[in-house]
C-alpha positions as CSV (number, residue, x, y, z in Angstrom):
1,X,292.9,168.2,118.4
2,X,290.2,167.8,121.4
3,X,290.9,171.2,123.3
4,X,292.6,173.0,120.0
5,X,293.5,176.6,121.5
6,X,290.9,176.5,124.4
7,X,292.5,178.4,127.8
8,X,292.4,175.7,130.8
9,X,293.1,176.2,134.1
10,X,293.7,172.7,136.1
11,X,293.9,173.4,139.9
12,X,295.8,170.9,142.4
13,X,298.9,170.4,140.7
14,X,300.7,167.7,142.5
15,X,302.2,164.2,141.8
16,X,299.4,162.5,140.8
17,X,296.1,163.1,138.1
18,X,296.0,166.7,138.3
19,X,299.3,166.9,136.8
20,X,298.7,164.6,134.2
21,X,295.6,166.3,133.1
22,X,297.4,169.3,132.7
23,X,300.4,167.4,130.5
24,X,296.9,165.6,128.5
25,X,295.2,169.0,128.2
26,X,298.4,170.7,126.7
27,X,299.0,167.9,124.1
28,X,295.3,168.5,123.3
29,X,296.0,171.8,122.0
30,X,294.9,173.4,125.2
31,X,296.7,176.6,126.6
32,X,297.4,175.4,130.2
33,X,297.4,177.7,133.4
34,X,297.8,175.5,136.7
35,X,297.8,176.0,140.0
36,X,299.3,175.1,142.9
37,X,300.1,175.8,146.3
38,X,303.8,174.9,145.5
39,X,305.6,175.1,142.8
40,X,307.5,171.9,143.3
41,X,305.8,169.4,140.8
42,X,304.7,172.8,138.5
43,X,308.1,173.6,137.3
44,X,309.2,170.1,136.2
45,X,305.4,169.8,134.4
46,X,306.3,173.3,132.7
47,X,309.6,171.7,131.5
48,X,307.5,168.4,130.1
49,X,304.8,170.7,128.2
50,X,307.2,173.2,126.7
51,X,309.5,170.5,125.6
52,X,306.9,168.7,123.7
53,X,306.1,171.7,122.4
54,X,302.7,172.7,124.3
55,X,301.5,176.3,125.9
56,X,301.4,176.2,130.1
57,X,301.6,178.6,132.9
58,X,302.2,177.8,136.3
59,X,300.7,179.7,138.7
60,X,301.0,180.0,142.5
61,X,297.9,180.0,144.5
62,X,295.6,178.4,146.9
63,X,291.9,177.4,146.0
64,X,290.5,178.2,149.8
65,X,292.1,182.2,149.3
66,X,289.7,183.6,147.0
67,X,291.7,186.5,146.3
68,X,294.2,183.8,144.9
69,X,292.1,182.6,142.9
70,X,290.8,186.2,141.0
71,X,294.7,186.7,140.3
72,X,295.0,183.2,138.6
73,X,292.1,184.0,136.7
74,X,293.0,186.9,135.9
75,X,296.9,185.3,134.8
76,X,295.4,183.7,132.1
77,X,293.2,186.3,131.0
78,X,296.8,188.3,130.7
79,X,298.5,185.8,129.1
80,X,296.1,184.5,126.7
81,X,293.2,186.8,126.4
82,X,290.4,184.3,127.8
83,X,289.0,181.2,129.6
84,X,287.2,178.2,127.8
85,X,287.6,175.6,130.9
86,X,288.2,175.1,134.2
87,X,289.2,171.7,136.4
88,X,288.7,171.7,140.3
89,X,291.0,169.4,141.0
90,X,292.4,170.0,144.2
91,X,291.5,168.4,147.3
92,X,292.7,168.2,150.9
93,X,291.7,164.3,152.7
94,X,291.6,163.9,156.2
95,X,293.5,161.5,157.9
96,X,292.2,157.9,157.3
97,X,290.4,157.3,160.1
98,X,286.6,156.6,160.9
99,X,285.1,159.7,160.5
100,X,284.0,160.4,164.1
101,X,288.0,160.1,164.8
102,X,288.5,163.2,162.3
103,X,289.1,166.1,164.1
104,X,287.3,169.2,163.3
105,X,289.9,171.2,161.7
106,X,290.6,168.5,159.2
107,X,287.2,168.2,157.9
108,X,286.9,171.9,157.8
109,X,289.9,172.0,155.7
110,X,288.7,169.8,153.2
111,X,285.7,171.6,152.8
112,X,287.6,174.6,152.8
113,X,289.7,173.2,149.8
114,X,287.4,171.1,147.6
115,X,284.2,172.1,148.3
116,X,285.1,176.3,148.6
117,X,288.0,176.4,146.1
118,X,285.5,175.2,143.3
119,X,283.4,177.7,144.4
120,X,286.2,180.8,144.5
121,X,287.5,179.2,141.2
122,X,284.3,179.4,139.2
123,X,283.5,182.4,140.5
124,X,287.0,184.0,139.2
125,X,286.4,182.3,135.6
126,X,282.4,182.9,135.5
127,X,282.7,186.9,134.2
128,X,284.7,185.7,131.6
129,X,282.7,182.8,130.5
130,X,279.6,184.8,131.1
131,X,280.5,187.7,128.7
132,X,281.5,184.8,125.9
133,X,278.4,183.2,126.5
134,X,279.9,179.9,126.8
135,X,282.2,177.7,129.0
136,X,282.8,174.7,131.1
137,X,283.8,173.2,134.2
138,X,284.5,169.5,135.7
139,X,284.6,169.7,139.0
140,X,286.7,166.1,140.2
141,X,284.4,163.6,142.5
142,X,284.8,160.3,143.7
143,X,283.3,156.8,143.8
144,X,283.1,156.6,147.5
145,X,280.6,159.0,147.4
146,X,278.3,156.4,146.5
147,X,280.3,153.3,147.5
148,X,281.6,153.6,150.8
149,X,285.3,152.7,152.2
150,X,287.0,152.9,155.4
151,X,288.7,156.1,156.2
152,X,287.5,157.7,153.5
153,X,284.4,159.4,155.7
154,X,286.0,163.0,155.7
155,X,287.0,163.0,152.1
156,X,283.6,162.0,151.1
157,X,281.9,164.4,152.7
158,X,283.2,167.0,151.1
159,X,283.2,165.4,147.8
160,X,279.5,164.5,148.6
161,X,279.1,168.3,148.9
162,X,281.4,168.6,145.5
163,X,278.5,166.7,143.9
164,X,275.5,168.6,145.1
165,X,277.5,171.5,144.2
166,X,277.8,170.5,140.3
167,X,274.4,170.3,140.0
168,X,273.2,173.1,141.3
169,X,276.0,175.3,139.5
170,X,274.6,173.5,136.4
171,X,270.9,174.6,136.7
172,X,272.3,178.4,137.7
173,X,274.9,178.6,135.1
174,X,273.4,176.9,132.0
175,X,271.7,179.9,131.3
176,X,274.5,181.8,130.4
177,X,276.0,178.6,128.6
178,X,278.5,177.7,131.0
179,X,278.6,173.6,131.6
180,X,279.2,172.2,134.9
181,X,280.2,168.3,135.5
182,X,281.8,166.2,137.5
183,X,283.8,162.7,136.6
184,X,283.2,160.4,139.5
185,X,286.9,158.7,140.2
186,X,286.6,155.3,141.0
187,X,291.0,153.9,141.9
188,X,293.2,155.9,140.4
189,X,296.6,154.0,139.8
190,X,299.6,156.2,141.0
191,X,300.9,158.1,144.5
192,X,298.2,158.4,146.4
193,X,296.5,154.9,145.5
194,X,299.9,153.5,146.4
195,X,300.1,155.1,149.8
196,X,296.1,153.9,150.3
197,X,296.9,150.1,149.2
198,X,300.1,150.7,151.6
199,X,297.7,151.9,154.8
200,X,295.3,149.6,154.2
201,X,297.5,146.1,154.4
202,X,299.1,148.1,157.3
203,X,295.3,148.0,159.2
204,X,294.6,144.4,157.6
205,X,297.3,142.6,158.2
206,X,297.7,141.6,154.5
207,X,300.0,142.6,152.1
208,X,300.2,145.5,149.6
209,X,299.8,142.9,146.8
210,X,296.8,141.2,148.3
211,X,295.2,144.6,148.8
212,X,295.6,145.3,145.6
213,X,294.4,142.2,144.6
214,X,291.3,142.4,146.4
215,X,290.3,145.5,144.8
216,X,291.0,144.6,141.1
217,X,288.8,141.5,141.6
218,X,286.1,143.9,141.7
219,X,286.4,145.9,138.5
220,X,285.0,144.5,135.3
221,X,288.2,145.9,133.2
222,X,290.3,143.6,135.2
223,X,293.1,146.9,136.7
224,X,293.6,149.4,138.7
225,X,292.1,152.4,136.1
226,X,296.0,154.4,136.0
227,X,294.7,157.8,136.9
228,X,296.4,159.8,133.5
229,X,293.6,157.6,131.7
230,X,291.1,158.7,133.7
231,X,291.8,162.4,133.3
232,X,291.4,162.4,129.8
233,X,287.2,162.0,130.7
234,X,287.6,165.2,132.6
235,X,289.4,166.7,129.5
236,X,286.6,165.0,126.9
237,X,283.6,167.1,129.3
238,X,285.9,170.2,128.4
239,X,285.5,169.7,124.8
240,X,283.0,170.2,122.4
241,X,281.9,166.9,122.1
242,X,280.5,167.2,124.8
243,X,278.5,170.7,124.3
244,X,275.6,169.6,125.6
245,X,276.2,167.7,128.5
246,X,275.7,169.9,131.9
247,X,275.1,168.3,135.5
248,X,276.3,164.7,134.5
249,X,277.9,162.6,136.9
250,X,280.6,160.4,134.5
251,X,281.5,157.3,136.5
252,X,284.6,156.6,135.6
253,X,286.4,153.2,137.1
254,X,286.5,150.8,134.9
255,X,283.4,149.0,135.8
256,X,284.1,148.5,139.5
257,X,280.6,150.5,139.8
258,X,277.6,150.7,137.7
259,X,274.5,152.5,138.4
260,X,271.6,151.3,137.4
């Protein structure tokens, strides 16, 4: 199997992708640790893995304590004696509004959360990695970053940062063999995207189906890209396909966007 006894934390456990990667990861032969702030969503993911026959821990914790982060790490270093992968997928977004409208404390929070929890994280998991001379990270970034959309200013610049940040972790940490990417989300089909398509025929006047329309127009696979299938690219940069890939920026959504 892709992740066949590899130890993975996934961070940003909630309803939507992080979850699923976790569920993916797990039925990849992966030993799961995640983390959350709440253990909500965790418990009933715990239930789905164990019952189809996979190896999780749920841990509580928040990515912006750094000291939370050292006791997850060291949680599955406890439980299964080391740490092949990491995903930084939690995230805090602003309210959706133009970016000058954000108030301070909510961009500092998301930078707090995506941008400093990757950091805290990989610092907890780097000694480990370091001394086994191998390992590997996918840090979670988004399209908007290079396509821009209304309200998603304060989100972006912290993802922006997100990006910088895997490339520069890539050129420190290669040395030691520890990989750093990112997979650039384009839609992701599920809560959040709901509640997006939602707010935005709220400020257009249109409906939910027409916004949804609207955007699919746009991508060359013809869909919103559901966001459990785009996890699994996050869990492909984990494996050893894809040993040596470091500081790669995988666009992943469905052809909407396409670099040249």
């Amino acid at each position: 199997m892709l992740l066949q006894d590899k130890v993975v934390i996934v961070t940003g456990i909630g309803p939507g992708m992080g979850a699923k990667m976790a569920r993916d990861a797990a039925a990849a032969g992966a030993r799961v640790v995640m983390m959350s702030r709440s253990d909500f969503i965790m418990k009933d993911v715990v239930t789905e893995i164990e019952a189809a026959g996979g190896t999780v821990t749920a841990a509580l914790g928040d990515v912006a304590k750094p000291e939370d982060c050292e006791r997850v790490a060291k949680t599955a270093i406890d439980t299964y004696g080391t740490i092949d992968g990491l995903i930084n997928s939690a995230y805090y977004h602003p309210p959706m509004v133009p970016l000058l409208d954000n108030d301070a404390d909510d961009l500092r929070q998301a930078f707090d959360v995506i941008v400093g929890g990757a950091l805290n994280m990989v610092r907890a998991v780097r000694p480990t990695m370091q001394a086994k001379g191998k390992g590997a990270v996918v840090n979670i970034g988004t399209m908007a970053d290079r396509k821009p959309m209304a309200g998603e200013g304060g989100y972006v610049l912290a993802k922006g940062a997100l990006a910088a940040l895997t490339r520069q972790l890539a050129l420190e940490l290669g040395p030691e063999g520890i990989r750093v990417n990112m997979t650039v989300m384009g839609w992701l089909g599920g809560p959040a995207t709901d509640m997006f398509f939602e707010w935005r025929a709220m400020s257009t006047g249109k409906t939910k189906e027409d916004a949804v329309a609207e955007a699919t127009a746009r991508i060359a696979l013809g869909r919103i890209p559901p966001d459990d299938e785009c996890g699994r690219a996050a869990l492909m940069l984990l494996s050893d396909y894809a040993v040596q890939i470091s500081g790669a920026m995988l666009d992943v959504n469905g052809g909407e966007y396409m670099p040249a």
